[in-house]
C-alpha positions in Angstrom: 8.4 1.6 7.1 6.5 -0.2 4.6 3.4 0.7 2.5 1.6 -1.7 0.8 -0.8 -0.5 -1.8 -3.3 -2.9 -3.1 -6.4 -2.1 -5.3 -7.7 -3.1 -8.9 -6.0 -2.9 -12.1 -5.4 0.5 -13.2 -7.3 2.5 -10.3 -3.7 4.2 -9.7 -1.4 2.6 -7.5 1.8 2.9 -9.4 0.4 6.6 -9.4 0.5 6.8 -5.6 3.5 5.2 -5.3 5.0 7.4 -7.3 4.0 10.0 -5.2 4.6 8.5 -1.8 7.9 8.0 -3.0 8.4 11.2 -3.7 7.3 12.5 0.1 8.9 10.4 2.2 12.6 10.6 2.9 14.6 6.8 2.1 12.2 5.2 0.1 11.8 3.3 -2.9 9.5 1.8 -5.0 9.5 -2.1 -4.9 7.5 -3.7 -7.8 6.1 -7.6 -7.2 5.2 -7.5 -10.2 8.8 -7.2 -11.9 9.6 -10.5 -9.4 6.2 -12.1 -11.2 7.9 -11.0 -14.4 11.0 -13.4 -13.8 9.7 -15.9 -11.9 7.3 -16.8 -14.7 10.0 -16.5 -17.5 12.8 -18.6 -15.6 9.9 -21.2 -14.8 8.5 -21.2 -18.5 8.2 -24.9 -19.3 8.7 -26.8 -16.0 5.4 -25.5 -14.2 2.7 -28.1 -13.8 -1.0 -28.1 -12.7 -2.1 -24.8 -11.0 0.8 -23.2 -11.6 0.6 -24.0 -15.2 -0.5 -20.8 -16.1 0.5 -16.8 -17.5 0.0 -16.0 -14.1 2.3 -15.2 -12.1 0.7 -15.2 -8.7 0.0 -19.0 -9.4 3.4 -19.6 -9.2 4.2 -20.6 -5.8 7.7 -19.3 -5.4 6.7 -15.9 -6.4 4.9 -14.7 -2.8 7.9 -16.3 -1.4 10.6 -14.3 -3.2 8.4 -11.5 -3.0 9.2 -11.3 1.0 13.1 -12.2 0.6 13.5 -9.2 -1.9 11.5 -7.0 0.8 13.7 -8.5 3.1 17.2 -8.1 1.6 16.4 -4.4 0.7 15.1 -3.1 3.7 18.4 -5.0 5.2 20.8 -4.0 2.3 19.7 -0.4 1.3 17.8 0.8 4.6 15.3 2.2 2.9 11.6 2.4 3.0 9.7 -0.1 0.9 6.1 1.8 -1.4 4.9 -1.4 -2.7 2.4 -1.2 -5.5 0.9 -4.6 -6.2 -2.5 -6.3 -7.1 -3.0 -8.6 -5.2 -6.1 -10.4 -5.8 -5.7 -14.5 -4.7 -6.2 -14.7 -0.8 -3.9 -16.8 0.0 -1.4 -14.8 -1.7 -2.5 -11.8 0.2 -2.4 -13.0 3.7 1.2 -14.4 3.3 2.3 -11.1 1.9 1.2 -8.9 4.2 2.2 -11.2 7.4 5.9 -11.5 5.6 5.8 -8.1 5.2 4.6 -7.2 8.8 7.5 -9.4 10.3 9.9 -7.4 8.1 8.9 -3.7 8.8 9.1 -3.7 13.0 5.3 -2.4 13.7 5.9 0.6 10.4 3.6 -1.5 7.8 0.8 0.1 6.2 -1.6 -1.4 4.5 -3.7 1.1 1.6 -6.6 -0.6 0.0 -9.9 -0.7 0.7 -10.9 -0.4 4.5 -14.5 -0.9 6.2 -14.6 2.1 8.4 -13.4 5.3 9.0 -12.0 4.2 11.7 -9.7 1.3 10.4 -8.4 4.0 7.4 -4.4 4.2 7.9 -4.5 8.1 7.5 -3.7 7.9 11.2 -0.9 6.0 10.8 0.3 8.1 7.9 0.2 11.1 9.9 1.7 9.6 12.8 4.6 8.5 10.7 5.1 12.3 9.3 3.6 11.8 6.0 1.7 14.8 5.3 -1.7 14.0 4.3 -4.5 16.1 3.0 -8.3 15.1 3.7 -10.8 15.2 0.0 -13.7 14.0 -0.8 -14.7 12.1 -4.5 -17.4 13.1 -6.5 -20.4 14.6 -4.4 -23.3 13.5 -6.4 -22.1 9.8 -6.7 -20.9 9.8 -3.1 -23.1 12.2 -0.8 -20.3 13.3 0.3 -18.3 17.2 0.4 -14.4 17.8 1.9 -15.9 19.8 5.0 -18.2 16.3 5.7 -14.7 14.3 5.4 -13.3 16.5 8.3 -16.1 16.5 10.0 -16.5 12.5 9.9 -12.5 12.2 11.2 -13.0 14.5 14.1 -16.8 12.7 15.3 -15.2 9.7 14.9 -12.4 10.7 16.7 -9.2 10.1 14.2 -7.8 13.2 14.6 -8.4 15.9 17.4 -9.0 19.4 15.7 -5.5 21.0 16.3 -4.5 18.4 13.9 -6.9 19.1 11.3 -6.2 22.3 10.9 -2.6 21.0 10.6 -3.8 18.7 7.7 -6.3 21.4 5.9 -2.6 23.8 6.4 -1.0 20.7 4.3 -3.4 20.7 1.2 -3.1 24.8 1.3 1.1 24.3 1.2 
């Protein structure tokens, strides 16, 4: 399996990892930005025009090595890939996340920002045996409670209510 978590700067991603890492069995955290870190010091003075820059995700190489490291853990060490990582250029992105797809035999999952309900990967956490617990952020700024958040999964048919009750039963453990 392989979880990609994507966001902005400091809204906790390194955080979750952490804490995936620490729930699922055979994983590890795998950093980009550690790549990012070499890849722009062994380039330092032989990068020209866009990649001519402190950043590292101008670099072309680095979405590229990016993938082979994913690659020769997940075929070295077996284990499952947390991946913490902003990435914010497009381009960038999308070559990521379709190396990363080819590499995790239909077990990616993508946490970021999603448009719906519906297209949140809780489902796909859950049906990979991650135990997950349902909350809800602040109710004044949000209009929204934790008994709403249950109720919006089972209307909009995420999860049938056998297994809410199994994830309410999670956040009580």
């Amino acid at each position: 399996m392989i979880i990609l978590v994507n966001g902005a700067f400091g809204s906790g991603k390194t955080t979750t990892a952490n804490i995936l890492v620490k729930r699922i069995e055979n994983s590890i955290v795998f950093d980009p930005e550690e790549v990012g870190f070499m890849v722009r010091k062994v380039t330092e003075g032989i990068r020209c025009g866009e990649e001519d820059t402190d950043d590292f995700q101008d670099i072309e190489i680095w979405k590229i090595i990016v993938i082979n490291v994913a690659r020769e853990l997940k075929e070295k060490y077996r284990k499952n890939l947390i991946i913490p990582m902003t990435i914010y250029k497009e381009n960038n992105f999308k070559y990521i996340v379709k190396g990363l797809e080819a590499l995790s035999n239909n077990r990616f999952i993508y946490l970021g920002r999603v448009d719906s309900i519906k297209n949140h990967p809780i489902r796909r956490l859950f049906d990979n045996g991650i135990k997950v617990t349902i909350n809800s952020d602040d109710v004044l700024i949000f209009d929204s409670h934790v008994s709403g958040e249950y109720l919006k999964l089972f209307q909009e048919e995420v999860f049938d209510a056998r297994e809410l009750d199994m994830i309410r039963l999670n956040g009580l453990a």
